[in-house]
PDB file of N, CA, C and O in Angstrom, chain B, residues numbered from 101:
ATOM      1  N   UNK B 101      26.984  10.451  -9.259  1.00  0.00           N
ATOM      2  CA  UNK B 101      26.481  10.192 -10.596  1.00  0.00           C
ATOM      3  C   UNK B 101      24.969  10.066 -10.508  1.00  0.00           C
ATOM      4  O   UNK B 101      24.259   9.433  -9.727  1.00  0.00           O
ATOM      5  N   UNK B 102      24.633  11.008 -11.737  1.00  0.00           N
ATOM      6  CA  UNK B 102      22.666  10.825 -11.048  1.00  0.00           C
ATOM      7  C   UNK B 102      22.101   9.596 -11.515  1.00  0.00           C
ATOM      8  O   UNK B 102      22.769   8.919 -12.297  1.00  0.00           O
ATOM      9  N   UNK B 103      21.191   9.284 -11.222  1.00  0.00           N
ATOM     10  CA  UNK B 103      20.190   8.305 -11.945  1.00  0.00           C
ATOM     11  C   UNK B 103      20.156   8.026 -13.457  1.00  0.00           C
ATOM     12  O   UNK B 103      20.379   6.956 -14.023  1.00  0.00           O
ATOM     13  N   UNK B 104      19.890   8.995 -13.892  1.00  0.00           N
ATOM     14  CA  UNK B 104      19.685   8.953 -15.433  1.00  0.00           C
ATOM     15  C   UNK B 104      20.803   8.588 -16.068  1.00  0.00           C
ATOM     16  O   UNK B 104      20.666   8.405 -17.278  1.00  0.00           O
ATOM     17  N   UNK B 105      22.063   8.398 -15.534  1.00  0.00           N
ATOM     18  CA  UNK B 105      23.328   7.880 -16.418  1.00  0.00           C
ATOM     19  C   UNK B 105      23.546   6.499 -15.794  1.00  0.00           C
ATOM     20  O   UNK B 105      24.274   5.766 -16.463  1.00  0.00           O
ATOM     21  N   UNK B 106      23.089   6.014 -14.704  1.00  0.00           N
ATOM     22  CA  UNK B 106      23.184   4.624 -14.555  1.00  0.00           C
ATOM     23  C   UNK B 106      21.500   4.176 -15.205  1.00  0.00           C
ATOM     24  O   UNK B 106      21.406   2.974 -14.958  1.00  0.00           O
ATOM     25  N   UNK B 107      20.911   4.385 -15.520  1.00  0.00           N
ATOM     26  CA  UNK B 107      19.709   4.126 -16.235  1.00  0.00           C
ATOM     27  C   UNK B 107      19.831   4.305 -17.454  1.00  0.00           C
ATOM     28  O   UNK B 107      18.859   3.834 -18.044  1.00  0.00           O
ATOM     29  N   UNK B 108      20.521   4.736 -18.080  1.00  0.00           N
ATOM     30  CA  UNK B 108      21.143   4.730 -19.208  1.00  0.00           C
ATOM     31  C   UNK B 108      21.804   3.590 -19.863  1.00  0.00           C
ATOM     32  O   UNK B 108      21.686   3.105 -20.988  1.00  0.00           O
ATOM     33  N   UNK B 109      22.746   3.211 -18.542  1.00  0.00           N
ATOM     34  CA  UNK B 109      23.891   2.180 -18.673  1.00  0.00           C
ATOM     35  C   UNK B 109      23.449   0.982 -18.667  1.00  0.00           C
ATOM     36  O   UNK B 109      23.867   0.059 -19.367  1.00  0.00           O
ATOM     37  N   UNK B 110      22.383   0.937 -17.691  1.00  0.00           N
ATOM     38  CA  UNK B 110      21.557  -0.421 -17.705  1.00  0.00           C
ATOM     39  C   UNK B 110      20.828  -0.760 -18.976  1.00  0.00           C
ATOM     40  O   UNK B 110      20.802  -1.850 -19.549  1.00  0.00           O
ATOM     41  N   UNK B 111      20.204   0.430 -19.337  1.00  0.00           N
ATOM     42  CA  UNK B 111      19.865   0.125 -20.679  1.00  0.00           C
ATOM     43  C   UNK B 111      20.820  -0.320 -22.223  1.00  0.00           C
ATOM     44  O   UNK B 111      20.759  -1.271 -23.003  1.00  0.00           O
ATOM     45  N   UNK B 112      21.532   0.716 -22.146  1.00  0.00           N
ATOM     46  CA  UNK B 112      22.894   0.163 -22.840  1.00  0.00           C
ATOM     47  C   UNK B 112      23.259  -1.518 -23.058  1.00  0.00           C
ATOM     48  O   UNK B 112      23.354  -2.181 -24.091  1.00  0.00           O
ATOM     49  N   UNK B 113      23.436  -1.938 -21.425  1.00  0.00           N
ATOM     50  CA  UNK B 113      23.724  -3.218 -21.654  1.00  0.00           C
ATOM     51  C   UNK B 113      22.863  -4.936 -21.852  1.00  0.00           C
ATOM     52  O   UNK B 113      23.023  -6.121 -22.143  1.00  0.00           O
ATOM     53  N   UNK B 114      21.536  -3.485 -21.264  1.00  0.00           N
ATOM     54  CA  UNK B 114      20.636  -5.073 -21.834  1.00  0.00           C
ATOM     55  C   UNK B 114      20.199  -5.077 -23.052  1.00  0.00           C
ATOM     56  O   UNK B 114      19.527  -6.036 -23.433  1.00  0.00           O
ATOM     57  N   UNK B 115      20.545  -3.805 -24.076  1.00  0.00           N
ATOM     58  CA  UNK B 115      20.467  -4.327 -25.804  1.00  0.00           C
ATOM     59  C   UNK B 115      21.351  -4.383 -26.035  1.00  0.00           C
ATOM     60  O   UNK B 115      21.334  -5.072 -27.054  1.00  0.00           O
ATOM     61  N   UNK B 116      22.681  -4.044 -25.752  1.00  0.00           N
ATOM     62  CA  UNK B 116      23.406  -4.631 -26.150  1.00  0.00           C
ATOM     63  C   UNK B 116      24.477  -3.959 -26.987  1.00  0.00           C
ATOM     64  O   UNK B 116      25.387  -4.496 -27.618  1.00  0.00           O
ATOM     65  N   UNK B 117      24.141  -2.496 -26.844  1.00  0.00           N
ATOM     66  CA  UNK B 117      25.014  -1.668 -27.178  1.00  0.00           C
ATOM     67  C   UNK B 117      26.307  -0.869 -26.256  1.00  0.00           C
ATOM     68  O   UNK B 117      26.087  -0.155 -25.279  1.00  0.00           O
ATOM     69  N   UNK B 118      27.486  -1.133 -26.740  1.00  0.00           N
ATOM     70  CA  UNK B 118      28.498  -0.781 -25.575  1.00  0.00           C
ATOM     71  C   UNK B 118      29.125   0.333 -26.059  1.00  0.00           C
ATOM     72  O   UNK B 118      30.355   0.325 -26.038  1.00  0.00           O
ATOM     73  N   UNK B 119      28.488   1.396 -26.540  1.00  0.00           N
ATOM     74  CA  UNK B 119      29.386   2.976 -26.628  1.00  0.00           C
ATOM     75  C   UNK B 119      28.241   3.876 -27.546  1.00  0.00           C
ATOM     76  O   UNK B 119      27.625   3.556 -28.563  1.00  0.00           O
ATOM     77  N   UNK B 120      28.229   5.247 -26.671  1.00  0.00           N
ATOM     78  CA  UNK B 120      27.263   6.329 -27.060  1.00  0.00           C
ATOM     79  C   UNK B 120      28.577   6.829 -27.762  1.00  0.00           C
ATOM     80  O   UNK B 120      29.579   6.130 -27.919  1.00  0.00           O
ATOM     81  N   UNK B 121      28.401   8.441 -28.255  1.00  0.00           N
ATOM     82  CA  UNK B 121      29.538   9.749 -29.086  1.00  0.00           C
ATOM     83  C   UNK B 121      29.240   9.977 -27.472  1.00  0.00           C
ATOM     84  O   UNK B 121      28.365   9.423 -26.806  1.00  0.00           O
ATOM     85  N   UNK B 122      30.176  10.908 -27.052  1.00  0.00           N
ATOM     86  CA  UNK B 122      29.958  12.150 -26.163  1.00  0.00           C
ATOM     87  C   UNK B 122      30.721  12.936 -27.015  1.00  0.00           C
ATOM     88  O   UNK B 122      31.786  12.826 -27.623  1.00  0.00           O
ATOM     89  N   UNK B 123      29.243  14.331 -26.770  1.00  0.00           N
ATOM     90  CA  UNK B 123      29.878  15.598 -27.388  1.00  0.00           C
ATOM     91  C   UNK B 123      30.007  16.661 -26.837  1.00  0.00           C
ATOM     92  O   UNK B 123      29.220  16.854 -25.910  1.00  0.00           O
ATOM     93  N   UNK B 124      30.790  17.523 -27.081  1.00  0.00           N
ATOM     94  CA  UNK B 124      30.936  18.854 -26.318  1.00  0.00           C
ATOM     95  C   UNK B 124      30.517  20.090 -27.357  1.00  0.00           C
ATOM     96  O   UNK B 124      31.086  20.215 -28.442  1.00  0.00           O
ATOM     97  N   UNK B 125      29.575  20.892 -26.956  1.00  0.00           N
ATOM     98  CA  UNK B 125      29.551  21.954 -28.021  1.00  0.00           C
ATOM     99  C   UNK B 125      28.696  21.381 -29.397  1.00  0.00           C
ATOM    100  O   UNK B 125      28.452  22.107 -30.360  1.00  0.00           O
ATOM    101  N   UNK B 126      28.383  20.276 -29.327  1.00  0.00           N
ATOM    102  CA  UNK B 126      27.835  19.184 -30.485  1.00  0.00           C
ATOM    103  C   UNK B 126      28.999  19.182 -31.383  1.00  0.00           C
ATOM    104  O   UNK B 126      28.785  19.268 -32.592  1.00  0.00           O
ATOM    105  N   UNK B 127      29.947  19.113 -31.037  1.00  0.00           N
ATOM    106  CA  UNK B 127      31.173  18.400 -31.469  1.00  0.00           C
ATOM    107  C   UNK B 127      31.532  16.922 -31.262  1.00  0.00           C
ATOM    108  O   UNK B 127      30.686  16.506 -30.470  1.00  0.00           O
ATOM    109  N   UNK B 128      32.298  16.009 -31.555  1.00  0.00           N
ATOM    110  CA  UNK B 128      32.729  14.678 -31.125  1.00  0.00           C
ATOM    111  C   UNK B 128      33.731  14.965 -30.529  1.00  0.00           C
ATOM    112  O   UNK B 128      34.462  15.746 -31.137  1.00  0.00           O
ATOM    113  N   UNK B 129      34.153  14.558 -29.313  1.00  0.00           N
ATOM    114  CA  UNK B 129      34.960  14.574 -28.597  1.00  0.00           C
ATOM    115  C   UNK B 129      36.142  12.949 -28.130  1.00  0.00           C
ATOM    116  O   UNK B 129      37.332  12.684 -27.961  1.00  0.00           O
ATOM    117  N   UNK B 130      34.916  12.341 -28.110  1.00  0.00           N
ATOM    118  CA  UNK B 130      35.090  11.002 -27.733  1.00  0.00           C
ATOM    119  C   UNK B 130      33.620   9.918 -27.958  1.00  0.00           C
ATOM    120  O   UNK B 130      32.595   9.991 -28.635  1.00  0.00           O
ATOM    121  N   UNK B 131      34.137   9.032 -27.084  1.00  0.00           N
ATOM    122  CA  UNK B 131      32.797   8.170 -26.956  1.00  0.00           C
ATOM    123  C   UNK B 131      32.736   7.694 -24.726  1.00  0.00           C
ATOM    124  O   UNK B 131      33.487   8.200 -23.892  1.00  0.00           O
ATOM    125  N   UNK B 132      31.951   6.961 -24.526  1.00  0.00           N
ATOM    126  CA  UNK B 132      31.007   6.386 -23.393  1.00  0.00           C
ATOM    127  C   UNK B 132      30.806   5.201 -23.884  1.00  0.00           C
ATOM    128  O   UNK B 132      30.164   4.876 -24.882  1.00  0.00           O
ATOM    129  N   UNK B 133      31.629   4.300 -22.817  1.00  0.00           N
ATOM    130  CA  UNK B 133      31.325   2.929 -22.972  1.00  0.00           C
ATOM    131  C   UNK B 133      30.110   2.749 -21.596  1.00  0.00           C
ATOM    132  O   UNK B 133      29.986   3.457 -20.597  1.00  0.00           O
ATOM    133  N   UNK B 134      29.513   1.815 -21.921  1.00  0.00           N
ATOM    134  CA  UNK B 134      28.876   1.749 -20.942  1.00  0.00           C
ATOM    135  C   UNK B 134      29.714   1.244 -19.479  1.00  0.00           C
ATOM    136  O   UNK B 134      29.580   1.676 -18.335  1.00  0.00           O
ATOM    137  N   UNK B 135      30.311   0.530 -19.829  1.00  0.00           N
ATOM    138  CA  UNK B 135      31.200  -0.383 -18.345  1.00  0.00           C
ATOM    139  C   UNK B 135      31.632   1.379 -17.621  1.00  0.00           C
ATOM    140  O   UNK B 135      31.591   1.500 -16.397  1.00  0.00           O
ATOM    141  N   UNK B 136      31.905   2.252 -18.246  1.00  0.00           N
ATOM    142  CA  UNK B 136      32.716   3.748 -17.950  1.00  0.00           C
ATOM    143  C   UNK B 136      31.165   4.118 -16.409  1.00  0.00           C
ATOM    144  O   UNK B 136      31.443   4.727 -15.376  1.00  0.00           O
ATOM    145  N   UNK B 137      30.020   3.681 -16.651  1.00  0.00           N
ATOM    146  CA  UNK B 137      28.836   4.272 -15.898  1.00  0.00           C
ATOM    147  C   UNK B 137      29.014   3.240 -14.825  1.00  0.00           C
ATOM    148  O   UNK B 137      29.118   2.098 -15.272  1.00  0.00           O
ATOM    149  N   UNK B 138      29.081   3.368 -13.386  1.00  0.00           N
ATOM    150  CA  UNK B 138      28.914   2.438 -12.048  1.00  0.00           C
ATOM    151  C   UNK B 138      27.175   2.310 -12.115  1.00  0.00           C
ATOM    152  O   UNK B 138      26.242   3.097 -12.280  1.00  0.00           O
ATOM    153  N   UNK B 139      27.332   0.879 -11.893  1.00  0.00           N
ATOM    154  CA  UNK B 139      26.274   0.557 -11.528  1.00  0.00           C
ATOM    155  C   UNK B 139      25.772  -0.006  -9.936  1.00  0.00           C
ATOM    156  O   UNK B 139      26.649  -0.713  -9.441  1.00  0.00           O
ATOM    157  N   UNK B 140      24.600   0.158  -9.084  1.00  0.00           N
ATOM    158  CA  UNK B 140      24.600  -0.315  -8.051  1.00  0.00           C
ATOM    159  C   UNK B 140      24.740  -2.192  -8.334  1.00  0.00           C
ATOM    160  O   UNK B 140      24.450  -2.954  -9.256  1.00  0.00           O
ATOM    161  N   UNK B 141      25.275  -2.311  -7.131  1.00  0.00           N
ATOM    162  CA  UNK B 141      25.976  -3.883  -6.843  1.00  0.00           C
ATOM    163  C   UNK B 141      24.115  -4.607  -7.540  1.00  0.00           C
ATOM    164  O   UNK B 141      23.120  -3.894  -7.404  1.00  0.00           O
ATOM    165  N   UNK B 142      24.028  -5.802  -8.109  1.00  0.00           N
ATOM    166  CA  UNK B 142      22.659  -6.445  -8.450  1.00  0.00           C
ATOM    167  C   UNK B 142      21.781  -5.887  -9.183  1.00  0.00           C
ATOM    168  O   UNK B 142      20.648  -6.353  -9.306  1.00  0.00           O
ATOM    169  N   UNK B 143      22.202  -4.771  -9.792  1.00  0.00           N
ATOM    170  CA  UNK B 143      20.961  -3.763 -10.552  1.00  0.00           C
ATOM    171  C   UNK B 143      21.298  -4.326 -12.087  1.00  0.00           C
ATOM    172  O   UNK B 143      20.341  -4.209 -12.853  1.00  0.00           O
ATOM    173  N   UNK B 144      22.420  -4.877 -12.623  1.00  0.00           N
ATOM    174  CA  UNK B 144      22.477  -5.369 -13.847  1.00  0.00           C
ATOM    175  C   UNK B 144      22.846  -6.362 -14.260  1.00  0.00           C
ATOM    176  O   UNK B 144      23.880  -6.803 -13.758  1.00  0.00           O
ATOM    177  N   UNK B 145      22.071  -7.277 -15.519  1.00  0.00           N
ATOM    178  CA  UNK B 145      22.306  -8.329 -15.883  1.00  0.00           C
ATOM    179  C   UNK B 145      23.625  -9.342 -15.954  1.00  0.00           C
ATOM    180  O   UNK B 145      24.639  -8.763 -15.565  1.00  0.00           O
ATOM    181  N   UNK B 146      23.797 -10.410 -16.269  1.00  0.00           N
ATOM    182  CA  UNK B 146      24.973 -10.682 -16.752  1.00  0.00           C
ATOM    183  C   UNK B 146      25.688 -10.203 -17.669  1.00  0.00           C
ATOM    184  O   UNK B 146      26.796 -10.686 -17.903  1.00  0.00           O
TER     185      UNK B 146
END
């Protein structure tokens, strides 16, 4: 998983938002919770 989706996730959870759309085709497909992105062990808040 590259960088930019656990940098994402971190961001996600320190405002406080817990789900992007994911789209395919710019369709809705589903959604992305953040908890769904691994984070390294100490890299994110409570």
């Amino acid at each position: 998983m590259g960088a930019t989706l656990q940098a994402t996730a971190l961001k996600m959870r320190e405002a406080g938002v817990g789900m992007l759309p994911a789209l395919e085709n710019e369709r809705p497909i589903g959604v992305i919770i953040d908890r769904d992105i691994p984070l390294p062990e100490g890299a994110c808040c409570s």
